[in-house]
N, C-alpha and C positions, 0 to 999 in steps of 0.2 A: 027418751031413748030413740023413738022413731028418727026425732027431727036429728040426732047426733049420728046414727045410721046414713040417713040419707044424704047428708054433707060429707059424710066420709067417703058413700061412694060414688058421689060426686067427683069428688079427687080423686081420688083410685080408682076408675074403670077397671073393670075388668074385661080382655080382649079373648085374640086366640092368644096359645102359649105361644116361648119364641121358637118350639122347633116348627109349628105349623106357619108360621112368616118365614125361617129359613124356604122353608121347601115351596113356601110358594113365589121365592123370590129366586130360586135354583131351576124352580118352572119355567118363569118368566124367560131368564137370561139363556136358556136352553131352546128353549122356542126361538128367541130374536138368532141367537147365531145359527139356528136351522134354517132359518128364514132367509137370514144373510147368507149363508153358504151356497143356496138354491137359487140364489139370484140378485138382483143390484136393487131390490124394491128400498132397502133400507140406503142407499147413498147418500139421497136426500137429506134424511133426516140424520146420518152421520154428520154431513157437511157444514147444517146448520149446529148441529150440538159443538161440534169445534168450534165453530166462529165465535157460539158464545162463552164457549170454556177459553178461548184462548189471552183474555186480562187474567184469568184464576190461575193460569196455566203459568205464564208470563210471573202474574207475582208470587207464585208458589216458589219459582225457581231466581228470584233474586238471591236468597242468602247463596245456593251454591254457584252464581255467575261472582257475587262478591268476592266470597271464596279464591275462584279462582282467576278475577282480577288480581287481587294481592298476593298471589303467588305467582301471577306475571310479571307485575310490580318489581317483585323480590329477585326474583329470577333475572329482569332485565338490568336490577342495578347490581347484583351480584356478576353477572356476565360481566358488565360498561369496567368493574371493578376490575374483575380477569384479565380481562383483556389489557387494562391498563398497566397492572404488574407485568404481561407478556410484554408487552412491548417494553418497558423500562427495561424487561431483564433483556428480550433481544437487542436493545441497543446496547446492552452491559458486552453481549455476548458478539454482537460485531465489533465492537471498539478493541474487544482483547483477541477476535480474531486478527483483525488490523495488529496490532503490535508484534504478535506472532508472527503473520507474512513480513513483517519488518526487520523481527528478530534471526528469523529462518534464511532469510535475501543476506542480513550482516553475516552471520554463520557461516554464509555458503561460500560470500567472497575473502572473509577471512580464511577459512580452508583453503581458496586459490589463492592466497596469499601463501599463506603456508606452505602449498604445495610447490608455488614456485621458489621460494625459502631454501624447502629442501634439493632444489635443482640447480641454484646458482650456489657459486665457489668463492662469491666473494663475500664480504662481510653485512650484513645486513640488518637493518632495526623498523621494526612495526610503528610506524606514527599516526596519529589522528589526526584526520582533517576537520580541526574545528570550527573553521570561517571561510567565506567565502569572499572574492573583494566583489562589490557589486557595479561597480564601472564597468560598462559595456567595452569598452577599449584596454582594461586590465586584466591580464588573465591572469588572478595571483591565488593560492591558497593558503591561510595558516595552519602552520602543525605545533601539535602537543609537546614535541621535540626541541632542547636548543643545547648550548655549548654543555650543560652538564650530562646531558647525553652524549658527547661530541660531534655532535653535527657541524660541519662547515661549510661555509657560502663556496656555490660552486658544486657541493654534492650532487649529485644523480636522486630524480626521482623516479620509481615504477611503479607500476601495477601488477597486476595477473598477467596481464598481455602484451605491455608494452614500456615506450618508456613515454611519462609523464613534465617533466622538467626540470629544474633544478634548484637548489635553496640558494637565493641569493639576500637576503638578511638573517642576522643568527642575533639571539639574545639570550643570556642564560636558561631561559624553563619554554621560551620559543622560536619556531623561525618561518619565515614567508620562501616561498618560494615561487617561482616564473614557470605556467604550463609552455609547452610549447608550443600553440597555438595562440600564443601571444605573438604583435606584430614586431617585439622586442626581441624574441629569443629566435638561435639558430643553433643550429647543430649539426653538428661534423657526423654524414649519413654515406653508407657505401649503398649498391644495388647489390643486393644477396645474388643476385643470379651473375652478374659479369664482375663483381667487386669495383666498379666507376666510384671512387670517391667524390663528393660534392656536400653544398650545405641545402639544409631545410631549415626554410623560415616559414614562422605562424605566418597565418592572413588575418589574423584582428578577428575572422565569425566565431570562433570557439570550434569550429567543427576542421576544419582543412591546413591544410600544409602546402607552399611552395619551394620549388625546385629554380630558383632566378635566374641561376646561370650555367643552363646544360651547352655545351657546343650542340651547334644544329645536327650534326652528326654523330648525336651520341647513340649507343647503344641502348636504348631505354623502348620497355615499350606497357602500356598497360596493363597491369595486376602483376609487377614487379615490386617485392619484399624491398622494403628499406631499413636497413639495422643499422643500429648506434658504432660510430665507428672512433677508432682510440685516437685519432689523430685529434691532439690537443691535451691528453691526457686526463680530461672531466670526467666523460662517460666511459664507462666498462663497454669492451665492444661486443657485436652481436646482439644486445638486446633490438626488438622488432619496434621499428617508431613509426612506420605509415605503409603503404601500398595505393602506387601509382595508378589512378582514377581517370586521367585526362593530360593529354598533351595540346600544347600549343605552339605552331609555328607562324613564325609573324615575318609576313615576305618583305626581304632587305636585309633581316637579320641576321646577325650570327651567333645568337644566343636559342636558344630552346626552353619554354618555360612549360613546367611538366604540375602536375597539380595530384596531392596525394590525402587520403582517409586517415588520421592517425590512427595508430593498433591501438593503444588505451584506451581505455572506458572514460574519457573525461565527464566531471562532474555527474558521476553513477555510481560512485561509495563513498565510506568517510572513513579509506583505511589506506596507505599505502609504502610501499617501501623505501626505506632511506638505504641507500647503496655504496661501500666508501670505494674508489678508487684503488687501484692496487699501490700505488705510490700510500695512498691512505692508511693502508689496512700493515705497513710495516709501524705504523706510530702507533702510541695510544689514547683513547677517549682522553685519560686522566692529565695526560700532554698538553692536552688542545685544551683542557678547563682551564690547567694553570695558565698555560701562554694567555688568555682569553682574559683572566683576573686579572693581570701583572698590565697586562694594555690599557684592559678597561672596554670592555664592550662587545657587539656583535664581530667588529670589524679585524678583531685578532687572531682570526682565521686564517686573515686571507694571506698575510707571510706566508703562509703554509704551500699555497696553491703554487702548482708550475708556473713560471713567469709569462710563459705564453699563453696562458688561458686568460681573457677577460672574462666582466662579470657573465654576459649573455655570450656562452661558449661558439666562437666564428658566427659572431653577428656579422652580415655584410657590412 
């Protein structure tokens, strides 16, 4: 029994209890911050206890750097994610603003179509400019228009602002037409301000208009209105086709060659007006389809047209 006593408390020691080790470790930690508080004796040996705590310290706080590696992880490929639907959708969202400013531009010059619709007296039809001729030296456009519309070769073409040129092929469901800034077309033009009859021919750039044969002494002078004048009976008169930009005197001459802006928007919509002549507007669409059947083609128009008009209306 001794010897089973003595092995047992062997093992189990008995010490103090554990409130007399709380209090004398409540002791302890009381005195060192008194210590510390009264002055820098303890720095020292702070300084050292970090240095050694700081691997314990360091791998203590792995799982939560882990942690919050993978929730950077996460975070950054959720963003890269974000961001990549943002941008798809903005490019969704400028693509259909683009159609809109395209759709809104069509809108606004239809409306000025319209609007000038309602201000002219003669008969008039909305066509589409579906093509363009791409020959630097052709100034042609195709429209959605032809004889079963009643369009004929030689019709007037406008704009909102001015006049444009004229259809000189017709096919049943289309027809080409000549701007007038082609080197081909002219046109019978007065000066709005003194009424000077003469002709405007294209210069071939797309952008300008000549005046070839003023007398040296004409009454003309720069930012003079040019309107579409009846002589020849094609164009409806008073429509506005240019404004005079520059004169030329060429010494010996006795010509005056004057240089004008046409008023149309060329090549700036894809709508514009077919205009019928007053001689035009006593017949009917339905007229001009049949005569056009019975012939056979675009060219069954042109019986129609005053004999004095050629195709490109007083080309020099």
């Amino acid at each position: 029994m001794n010897t089973i006593s003595a092995g047992h408390r062997s093992y189990f020691p008995r010490g103090p209890g554990l409130g007399l080790r709380t209090l004398t470790l409540m002791f302890c930690a009381l005195a060192l911050i008194l210590t510390d508080a009264r002055g820098e004796r303890l720095q020292l040996t702070r300084e050292i206890m970090t240095t050694a705590l700081t691997p314990l310290i360091w791998v203590a706080s792995l799982p939560t750097r882990a942690g919050i590696a993978a929730d950077r992880m996460q975070s950054r490929e959720s963003l890269a994610r974000d961001n990549a639907e943002l941008r798809q959708r903005l490019m969704l969202l400028q693509v259909r603003a683009q159609k809109l400013d395209a759709l809104e531009a069509e809108n606004r010059r239809i409306r000025e179509l319209l609007a000038s619709r309602e201000a002219l007296d003669e008969k008039v039809l909305i066509a589409e400019i579906i093509a363009i001729n791409q020959d630097p030296y052709r100034h042609q456009i195709t429209l959605n228009k032809g004889i079963r519309d009643g369009v004929y070769r030689g019709q007037a073409l406008v704009d909102a602002h001015g006049v444009l040129g004229q259809v000189v092929e017709v096919s049943p469901s289309l027809s080409q037409a000549l701007l007038i800034t082609d080197p081909d077309h002219g046109i019978p033009v007065e000066v709005n301000r003194t009424g000077l009859q003469t002709i405007a021919v294209g210069r071939g750039d797309g952008q300008g208009l000549k005046l070839p044969f003023l007398p040296s002494n004409a009454d003309i002078k720069e930012g003079d209105l040019l309107v579409s004048s009846p002589l020849g009976g094609r164009f409806p008169a008073g429509y506005p086709v240019g404004r005079i930009h520059t004169l030329r005197h060429t010494a010996g001459e006795h010509f005056l060659e004057a240089l004008a802006h046409p008023s149309a928007q060329l090549n700036q919509g894809r709508q514009a007006l077919l205009v019928w002549s007053e001689r035009r507007n006593t017949e009917t669409p339905a007229a001009d389809a049949e005569a056009a059947a019975i012939n056979g083609g675009g060219d069954a128009a042109a019986p129609d047209m005053p004999p004095e008009a050629p195709t490109a209306a007083a080309t020099p």
